[in-house]
C-alpha positions as CSV (number, residue, x, y, z in Angstrom):
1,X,-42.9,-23.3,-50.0
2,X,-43.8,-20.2,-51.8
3,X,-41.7,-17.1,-51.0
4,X,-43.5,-14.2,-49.5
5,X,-42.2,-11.0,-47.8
6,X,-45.1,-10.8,-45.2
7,X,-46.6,-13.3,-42.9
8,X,-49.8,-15.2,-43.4
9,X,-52.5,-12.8,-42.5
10,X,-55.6,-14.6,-40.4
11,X,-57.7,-12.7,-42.5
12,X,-59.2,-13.4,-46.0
13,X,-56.7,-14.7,-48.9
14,X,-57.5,-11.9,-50.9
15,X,-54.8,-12.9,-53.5
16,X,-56.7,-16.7,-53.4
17,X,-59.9,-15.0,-53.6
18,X,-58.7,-13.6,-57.8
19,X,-57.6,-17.4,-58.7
20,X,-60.7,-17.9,-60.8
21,X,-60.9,-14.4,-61.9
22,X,-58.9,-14.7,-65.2
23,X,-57.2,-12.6,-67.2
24,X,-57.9,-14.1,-70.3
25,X,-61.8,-14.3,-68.8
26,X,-61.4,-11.1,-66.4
27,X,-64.9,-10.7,-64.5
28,X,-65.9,-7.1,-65.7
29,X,-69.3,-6.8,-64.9
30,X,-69.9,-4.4,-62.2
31,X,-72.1,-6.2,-59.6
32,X,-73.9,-3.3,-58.4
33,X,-76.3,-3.1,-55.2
34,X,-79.0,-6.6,-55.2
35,X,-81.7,-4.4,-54.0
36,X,-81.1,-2.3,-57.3
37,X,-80.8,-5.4,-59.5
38,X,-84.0,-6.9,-57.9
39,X,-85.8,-3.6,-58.6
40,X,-85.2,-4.2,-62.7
41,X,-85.8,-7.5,-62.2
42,X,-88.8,-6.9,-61.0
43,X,-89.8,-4.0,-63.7
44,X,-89.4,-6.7,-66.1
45,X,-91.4,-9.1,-64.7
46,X,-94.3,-6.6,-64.8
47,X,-93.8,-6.3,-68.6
48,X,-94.1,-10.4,-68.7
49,X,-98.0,-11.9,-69.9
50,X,-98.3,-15.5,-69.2
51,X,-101.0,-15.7,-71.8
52,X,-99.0,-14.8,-74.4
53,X,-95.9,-16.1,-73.2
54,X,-95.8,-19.2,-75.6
55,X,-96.5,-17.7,-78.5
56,X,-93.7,-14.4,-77.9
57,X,-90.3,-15.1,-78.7
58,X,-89.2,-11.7,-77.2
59,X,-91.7,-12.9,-74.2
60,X,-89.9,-16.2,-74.1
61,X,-86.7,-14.3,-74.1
62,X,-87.2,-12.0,-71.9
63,X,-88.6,-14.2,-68.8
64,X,-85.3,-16.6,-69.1
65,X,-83.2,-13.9,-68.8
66,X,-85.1,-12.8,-65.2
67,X,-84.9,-16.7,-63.9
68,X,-81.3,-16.1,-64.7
69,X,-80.6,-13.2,-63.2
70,X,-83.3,-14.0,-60.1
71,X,-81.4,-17.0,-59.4
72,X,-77.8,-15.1,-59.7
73,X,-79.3,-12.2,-57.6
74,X,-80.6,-15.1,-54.6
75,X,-77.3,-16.7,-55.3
76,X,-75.3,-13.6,-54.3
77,X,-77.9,-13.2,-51.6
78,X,-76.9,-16.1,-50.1
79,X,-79.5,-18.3,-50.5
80,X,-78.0,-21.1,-52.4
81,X,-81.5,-23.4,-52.2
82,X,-83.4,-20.6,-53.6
83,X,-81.0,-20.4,-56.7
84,X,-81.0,-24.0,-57.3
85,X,-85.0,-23.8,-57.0
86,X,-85.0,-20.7,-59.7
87,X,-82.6,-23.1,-61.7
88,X,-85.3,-26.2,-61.0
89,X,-87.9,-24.4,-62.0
90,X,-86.6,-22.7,-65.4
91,X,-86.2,-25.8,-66.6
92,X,-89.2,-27.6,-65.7
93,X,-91.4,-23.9,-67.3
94,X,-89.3,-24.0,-70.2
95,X,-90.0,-28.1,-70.7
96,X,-93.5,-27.7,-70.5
97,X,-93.7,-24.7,-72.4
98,X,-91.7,-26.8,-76.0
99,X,-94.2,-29.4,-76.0
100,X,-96.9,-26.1,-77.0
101,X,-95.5,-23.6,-78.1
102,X,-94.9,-22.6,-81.9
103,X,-91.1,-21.3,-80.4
104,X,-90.3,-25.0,-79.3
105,X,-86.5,-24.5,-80.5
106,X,-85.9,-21.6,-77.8
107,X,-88.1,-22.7,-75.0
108,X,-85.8,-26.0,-75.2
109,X,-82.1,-23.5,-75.8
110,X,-83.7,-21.5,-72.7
111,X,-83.3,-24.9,-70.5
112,X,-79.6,-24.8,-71.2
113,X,-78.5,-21.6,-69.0
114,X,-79.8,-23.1,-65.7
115,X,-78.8,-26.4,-66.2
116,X,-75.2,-25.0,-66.4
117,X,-76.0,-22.3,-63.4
118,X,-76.9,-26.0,-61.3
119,X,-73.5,-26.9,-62.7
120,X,-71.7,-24.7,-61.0
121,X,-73.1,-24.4,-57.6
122,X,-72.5,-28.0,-57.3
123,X,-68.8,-27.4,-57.9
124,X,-68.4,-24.5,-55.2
125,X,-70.4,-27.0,-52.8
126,X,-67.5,-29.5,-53.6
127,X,-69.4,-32.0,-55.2
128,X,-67.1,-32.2,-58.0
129,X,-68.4,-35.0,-60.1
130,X,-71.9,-34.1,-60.4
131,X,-70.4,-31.2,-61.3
132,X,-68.3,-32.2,-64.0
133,X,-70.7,-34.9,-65.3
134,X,-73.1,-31.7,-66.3
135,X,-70.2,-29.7,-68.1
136,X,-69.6,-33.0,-70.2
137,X,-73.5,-33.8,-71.3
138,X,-73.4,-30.2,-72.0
139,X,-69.9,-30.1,-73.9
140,X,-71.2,-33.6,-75.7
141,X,-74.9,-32.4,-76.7
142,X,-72.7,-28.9,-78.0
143,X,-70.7,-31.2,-80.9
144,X,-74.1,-33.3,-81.6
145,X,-72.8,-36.5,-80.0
146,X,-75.6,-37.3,-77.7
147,X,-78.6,-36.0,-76.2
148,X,-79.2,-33.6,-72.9
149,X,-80.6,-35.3,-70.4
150,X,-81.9,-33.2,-67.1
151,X,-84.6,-33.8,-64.3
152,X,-86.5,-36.6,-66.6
153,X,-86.8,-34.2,-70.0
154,X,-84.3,-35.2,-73.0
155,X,-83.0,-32.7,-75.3
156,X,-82.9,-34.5,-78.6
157,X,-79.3,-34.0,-80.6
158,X,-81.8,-33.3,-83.6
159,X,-83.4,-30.4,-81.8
160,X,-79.4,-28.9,-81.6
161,X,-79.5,-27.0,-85.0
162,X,-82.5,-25.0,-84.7
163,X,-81.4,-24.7,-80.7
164,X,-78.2,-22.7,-82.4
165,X,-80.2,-20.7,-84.8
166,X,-82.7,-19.5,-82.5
167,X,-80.1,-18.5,-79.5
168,X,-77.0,-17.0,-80.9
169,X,-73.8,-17.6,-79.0
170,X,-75.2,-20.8,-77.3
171,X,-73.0,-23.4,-79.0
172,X,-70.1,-21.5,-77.8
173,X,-71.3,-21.3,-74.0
174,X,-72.1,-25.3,-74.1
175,X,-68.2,-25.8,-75.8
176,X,-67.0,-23.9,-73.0
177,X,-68.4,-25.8,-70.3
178,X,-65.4,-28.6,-70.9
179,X,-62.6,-25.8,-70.3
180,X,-63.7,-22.6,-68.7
181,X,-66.3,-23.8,-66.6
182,X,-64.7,-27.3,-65.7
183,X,-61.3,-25.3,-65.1
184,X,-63.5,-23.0,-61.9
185,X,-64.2,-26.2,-60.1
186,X,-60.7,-27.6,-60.5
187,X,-59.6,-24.2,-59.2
188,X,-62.1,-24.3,-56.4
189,X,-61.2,-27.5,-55.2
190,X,-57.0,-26.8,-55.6
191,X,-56.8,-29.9,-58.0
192,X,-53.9,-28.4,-60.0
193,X,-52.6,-32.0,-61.6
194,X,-55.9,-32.2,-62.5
195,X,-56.3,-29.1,-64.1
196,X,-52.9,-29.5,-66.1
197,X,-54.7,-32.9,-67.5
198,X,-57.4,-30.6,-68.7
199,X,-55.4,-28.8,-70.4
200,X,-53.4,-31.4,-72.0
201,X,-56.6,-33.2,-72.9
202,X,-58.1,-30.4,-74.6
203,X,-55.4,-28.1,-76.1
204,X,-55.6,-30.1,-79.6
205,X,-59.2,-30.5,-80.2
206,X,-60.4,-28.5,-83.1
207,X,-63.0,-26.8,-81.2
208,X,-60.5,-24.8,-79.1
209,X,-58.1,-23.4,-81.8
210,X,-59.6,-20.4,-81.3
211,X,-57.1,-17.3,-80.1
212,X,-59.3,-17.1,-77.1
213,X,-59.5,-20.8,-76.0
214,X,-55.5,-21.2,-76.7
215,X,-54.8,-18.4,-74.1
216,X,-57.1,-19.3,-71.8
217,X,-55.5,-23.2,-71.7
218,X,-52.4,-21.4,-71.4
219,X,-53.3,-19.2,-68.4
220,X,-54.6,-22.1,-67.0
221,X,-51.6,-24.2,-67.0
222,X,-49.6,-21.3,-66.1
223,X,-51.9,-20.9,-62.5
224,X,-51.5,-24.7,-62.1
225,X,-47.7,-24.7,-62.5
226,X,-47.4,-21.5,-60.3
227,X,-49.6,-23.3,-57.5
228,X,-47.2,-26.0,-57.7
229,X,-44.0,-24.1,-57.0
230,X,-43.1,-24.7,-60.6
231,X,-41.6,-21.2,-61.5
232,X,-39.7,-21.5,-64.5
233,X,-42.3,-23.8,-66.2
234,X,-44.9,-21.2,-65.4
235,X,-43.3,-18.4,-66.9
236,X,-42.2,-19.8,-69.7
237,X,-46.0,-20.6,-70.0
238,X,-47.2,-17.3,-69.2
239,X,-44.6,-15.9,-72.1
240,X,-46.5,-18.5,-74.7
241,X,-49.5,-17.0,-73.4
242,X,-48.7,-13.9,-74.0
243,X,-48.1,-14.9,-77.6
244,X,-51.5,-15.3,-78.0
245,X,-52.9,-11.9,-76.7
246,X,-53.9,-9.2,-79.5
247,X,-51.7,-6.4,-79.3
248,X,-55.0,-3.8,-78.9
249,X,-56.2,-6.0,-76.1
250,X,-56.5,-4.8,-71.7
251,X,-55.2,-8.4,-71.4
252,X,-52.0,-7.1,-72.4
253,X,-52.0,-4.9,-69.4
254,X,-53.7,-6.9,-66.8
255,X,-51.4,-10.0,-67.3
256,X,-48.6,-7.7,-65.7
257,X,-50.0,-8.4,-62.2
258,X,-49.9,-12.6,-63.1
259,X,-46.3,-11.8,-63.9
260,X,-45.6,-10.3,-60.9
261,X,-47.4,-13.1,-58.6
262,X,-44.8,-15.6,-60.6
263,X,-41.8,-13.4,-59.6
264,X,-42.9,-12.5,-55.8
265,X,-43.7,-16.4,-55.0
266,X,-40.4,-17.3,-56.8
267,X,-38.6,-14.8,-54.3
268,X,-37.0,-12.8,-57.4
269,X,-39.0,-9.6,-55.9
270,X,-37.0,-7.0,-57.6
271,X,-38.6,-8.1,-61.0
272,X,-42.1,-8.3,-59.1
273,X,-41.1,-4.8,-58.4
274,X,-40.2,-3.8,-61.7
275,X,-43.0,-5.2,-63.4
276,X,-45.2,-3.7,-61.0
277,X,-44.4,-0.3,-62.1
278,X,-44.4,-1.3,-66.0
279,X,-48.2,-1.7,-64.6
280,X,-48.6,1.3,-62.8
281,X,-47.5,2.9,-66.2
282,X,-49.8,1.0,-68.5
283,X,-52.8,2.1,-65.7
284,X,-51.6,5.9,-66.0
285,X,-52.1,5.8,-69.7
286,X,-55.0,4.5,-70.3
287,X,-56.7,6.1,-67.4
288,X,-55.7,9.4,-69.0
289,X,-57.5,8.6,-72.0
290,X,-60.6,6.1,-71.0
291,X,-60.9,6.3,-67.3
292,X,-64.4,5.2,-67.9
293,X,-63.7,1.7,-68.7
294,X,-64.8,-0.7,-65.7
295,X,-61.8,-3.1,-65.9
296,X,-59.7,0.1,-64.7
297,X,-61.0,-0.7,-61.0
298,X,-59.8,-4.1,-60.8
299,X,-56.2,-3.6,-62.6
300,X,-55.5,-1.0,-60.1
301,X,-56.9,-3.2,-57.8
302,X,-54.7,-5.7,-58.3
303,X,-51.8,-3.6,-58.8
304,X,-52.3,-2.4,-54.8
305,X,-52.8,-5.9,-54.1
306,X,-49.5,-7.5,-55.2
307,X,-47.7,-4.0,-54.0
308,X,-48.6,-5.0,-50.2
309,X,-47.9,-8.7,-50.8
310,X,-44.2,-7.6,-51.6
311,X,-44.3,-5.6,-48.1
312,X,-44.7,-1.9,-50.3
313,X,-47.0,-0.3,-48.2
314,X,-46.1,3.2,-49.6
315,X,-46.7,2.1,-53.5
316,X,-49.4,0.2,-52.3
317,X,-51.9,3.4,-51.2
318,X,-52.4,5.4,-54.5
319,X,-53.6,2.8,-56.6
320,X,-55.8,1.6,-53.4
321,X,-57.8,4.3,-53.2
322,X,-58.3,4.9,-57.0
323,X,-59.7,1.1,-56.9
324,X,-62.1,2.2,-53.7
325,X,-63.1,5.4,-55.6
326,X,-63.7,4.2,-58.7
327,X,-65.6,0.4,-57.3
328,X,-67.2,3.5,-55.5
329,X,-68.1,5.2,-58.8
330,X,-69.5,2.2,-60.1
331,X,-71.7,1.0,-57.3
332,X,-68.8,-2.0,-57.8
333,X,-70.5,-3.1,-53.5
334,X,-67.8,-6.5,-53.5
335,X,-65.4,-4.3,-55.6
336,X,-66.1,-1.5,-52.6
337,X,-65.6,-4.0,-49.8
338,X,-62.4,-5.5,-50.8
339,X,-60.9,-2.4,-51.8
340,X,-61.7,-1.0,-48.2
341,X,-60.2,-4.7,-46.8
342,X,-57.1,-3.3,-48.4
343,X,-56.8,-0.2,-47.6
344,X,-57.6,-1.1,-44.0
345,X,-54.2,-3.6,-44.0
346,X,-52.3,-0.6,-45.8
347,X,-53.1,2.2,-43.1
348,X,-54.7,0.8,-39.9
349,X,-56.7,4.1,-39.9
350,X,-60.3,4.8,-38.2
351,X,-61.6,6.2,-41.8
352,X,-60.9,3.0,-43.3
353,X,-62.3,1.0,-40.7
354,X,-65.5,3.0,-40.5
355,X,-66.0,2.6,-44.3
356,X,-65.7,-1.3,-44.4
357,X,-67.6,-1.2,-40.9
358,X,-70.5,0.9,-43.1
359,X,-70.2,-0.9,-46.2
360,X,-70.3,-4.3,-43.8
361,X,-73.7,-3.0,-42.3
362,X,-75.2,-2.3,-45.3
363,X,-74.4,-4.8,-48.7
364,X,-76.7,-7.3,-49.2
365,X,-73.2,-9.8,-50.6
366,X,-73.4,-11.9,-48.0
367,X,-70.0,-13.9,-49.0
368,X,-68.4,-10.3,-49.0
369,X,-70.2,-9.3,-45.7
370,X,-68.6,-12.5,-44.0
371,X,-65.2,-11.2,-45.5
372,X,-65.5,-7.5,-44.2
373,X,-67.2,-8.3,-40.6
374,X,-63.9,-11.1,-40.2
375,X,-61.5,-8.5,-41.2
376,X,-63.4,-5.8,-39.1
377,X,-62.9,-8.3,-35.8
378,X,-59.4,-8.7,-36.1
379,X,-58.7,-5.1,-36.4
380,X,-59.5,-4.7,-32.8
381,X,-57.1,-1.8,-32.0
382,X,-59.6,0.3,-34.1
383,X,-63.0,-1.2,-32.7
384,X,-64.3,0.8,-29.7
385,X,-64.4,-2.8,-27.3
386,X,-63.0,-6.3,-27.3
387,X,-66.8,-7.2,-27.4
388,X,-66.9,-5.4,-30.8
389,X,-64.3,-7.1,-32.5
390,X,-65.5,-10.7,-31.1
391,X,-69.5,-9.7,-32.1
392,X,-67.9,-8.9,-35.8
393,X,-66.1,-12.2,-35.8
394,X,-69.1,-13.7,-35.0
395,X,-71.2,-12.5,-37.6
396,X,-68.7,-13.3,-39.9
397,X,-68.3,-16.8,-38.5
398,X,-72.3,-17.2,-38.9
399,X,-72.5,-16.1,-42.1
400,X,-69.6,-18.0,-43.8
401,X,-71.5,-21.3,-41.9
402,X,-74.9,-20.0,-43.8
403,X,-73.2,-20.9,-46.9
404,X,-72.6,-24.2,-48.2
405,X,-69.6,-23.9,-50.4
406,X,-65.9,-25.1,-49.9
407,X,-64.8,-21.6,-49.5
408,X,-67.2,-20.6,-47.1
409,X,-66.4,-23.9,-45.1
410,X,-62.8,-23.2,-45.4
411,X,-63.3,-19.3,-43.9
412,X,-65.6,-20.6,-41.5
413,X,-62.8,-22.6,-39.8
414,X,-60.0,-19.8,-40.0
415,X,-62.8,-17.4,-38.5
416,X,-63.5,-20.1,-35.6
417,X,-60.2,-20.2,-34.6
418,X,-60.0,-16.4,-34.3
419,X,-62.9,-16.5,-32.3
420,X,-62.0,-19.4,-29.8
421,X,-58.6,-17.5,-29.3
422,X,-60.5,-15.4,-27.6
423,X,-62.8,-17.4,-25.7
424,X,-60.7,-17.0,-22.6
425,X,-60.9,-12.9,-22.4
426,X,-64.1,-11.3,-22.9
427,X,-65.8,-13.8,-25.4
428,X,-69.2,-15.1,-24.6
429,X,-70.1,-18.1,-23.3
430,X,-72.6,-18.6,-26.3
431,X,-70.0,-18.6,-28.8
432,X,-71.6,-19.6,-32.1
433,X,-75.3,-20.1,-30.8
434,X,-75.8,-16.3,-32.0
435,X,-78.3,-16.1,-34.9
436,X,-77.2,-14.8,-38.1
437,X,-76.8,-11.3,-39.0
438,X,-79.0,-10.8,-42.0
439,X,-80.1,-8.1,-44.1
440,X,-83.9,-8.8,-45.3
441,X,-85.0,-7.4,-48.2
442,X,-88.4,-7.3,-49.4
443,X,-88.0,-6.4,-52.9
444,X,-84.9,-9.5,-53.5
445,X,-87.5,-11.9,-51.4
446,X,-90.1,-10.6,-53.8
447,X,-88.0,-11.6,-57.1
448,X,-87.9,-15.6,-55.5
449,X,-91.7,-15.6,-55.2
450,X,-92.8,-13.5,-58.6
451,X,-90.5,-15.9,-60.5
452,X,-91.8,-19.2,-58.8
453,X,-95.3,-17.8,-60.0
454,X,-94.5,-19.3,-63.3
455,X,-93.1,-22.6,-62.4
456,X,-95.2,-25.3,-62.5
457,X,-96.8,-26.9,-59.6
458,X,-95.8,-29.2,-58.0
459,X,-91.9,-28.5,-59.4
């Protein structure tokens, strides 16, 4: 088994919650309040004419990119049926819309995006072949081998040409479907042989000689060799991906905190130490001269993160709070929470528990919310009452069951178990018949129903 200094917490993996977060594909996007997002969203709509919408590219354009964020936005909401709905609907709009419009190349490139969005729901739900059957049609359509079928329409492999012109980058999303994309699920589901055949499968195709697909296939099989207690084969990995990186590149910096997790699981925790502090270095510098750049937050983030796995506390707290201040700075809400989750483990203090408590009250994440509420319930030397901490376990148990994924099912079980140790103090007799704690919204509710306005009917 892996070596760690501390014990298992019962709380979130936080460590297992970064697997899919790469650093060769590092998630930098600051995910800023859904109420705020649905807002724009809904702006844009606004500016959108149905009567001219066949004959507008920029028209065109402009309402698939709001059916891709609406369904990311109801997504993060957590209401998965909505997404797949948004997802259903794009593609039946956009169908109807190629066989009369002058802009037939687009309408058909702007089916792609949700198709691929339905793709990867169905692989956090666990159903991994469905899954991975759309990331190969996709991958296969991409080289011009065969057509896209999806929901009864076909995507000729004759239409892919002027599909390529018309939306640049696309060719490069659909290649990626067979590595990046495919990898998530893998990595969702644990299947680490599995991912090490991907990468041994894919490694020599010409399509992914590129600098960036080479490290990513290397980071890959470096996580999958780590996950398997294989230590020297995934750092000698790691060093080949290193190879790869640019030398002007924040992978450079970031990969220090991978490094680290190799060292700490191998048990050799005076390198994780040392390399820890190489980090902290890196971070000092480039903070001094760019602080403004978002991927700051999640390297100091991480830096905190593998400090308090190797039991340093005291090293942990600086770079802590800079990642809760600067997540803060940002409007960074699930950057906000786990930061707080963090700092809560670190110190045990009131402040900390208030903020999580306020920022658990207030976010509309509800995946995050389930996180902070179960890490809320079992700090109960901090909550006012026993009753406090079991009603926080609670909501987190109900919304973790709200969500259909293999994450949330996962959670839900360790959260159960939390609550049913306390069944026999002062826990209700209607354990898990309590409803769940939701924030409405009307402006994110009003996104779902402006969008479906332009889906056909019946879907």
């Amino acid at each position: 088994m892996s070596s760690n200094l501390l014990t298992i917490n019962p709380g979130c993996d936080l460590i297992r919650l970064e697997r899919t977060n790469m650093v060769t594909k590092m998630e930098d996007r600051v995910k800023v309040d859904l109420v705020a997002m649905s807002k724009l969203i809904l702006d844009h709509l606004r500016l959108c004419d149905p009567a001219s919408l066949p004959h507008t590219p920029e028209m065109l354009s402009r309402l698939a990119v709001q059916f891709n964020q609406g369904a990311l936005l109801q997504y993060q909401y957590g209401e998965i049926e909505r997404a797949e709905t948004l997802c259903h609907g794009q593609i039946e709009l956009f169908a109807r819309l190629s066989s009369r419009s002058p802009n037939r190349a687009l309408c058909l490139a702007n089916m792609v995006a949700p198709y691929i969005n339905l793709a990867r729901i169905y692989g956090q739900k666990g159903e991994v072949t469905q899954s991975l059957r759309i990331f190969e049609e996709v991958y296969q359509f991409s080289l011009q081998r065969q057509d896209l079928s999806m929901f009864g329409h076909r995507i000729l492999v004759a239409d892919a040409p002027a599909m390529f012109e018309t939306s640049s980058g696309l060719r490069k999303v659909m290649l990626s479907c067979r590595v990046i994309e495919v990898a998530r699920v893998l990595q969702t589901v644990e299947d680490y042989p599995a991912l090490i055949a991907l990468v041994d499968t894919n490694k020599d195709l010409p399509e992914y000689q590129d600098t960036f697909f080479k490290q990513y296939l290397l980071e890959i099989r470096t996580r999958a060799l780590l996950a398997m207690e294989q230590y020297q084969l995934s750092l000698d990995t790691l060093e080949t991906c290193c190879s790869q990186m640019p030398l002007n590149t924040t992978d450079r910096i970031v990969v220090h905190s991978l490094l680290s997790q190799i060292y700490r699981e191998w048990g050799r925790h005076d390198l994780a130490a040392e390399t820890l502090d190489k980090l902290e270095t890196h971070l000092a510098g480039v903070e001094k001269f760019s602080r403004k750049l978002p991927i700051l937050r999640q390297v100091a983030y991480r830096l905190a993160l593998e400090r308090h796995a190797l039991g340093d506390d005291v090293g942990a707290l600086a770079p802590a709070e800079k990642a809760f201040q600067w997540c803060s700075e940002w409007n960074d809400q699930p950057g906000s929470i786990k930061s707080a989750i963090l700092l809560l483990r670190i110190c045990r203090e009131p402040r900390w528990y208030g903020e999580l408590q306020k920022l658990a009250s207030t976010t509309s994440f509800r995946l995050d919310r389930a996180c902070a509420f179960w890490e809320l319930g079992l700090a109960s030397e901090l909550a006012q009452s026993e009753n406090e901490s079991i009603q926080m376990l609670q909501n987190s148990y109900n919304l973790y069951r709200s969500i259909p994924f293999v994450e949330s099912r996962q959670c839900c079980e360790a959260v159960k178990r939390s609550l049913e140790a306390r069944r026999d103090s002062a826990a209700p007799r209607s354990l898990y018949e309590n409803e769940m704690v939701k924030i409405d919204n009307a402006s994110i509710d009003s996104v779902y129903h402006g969008l479906m306005e332009y889906v056909p009917s019946p879907l």
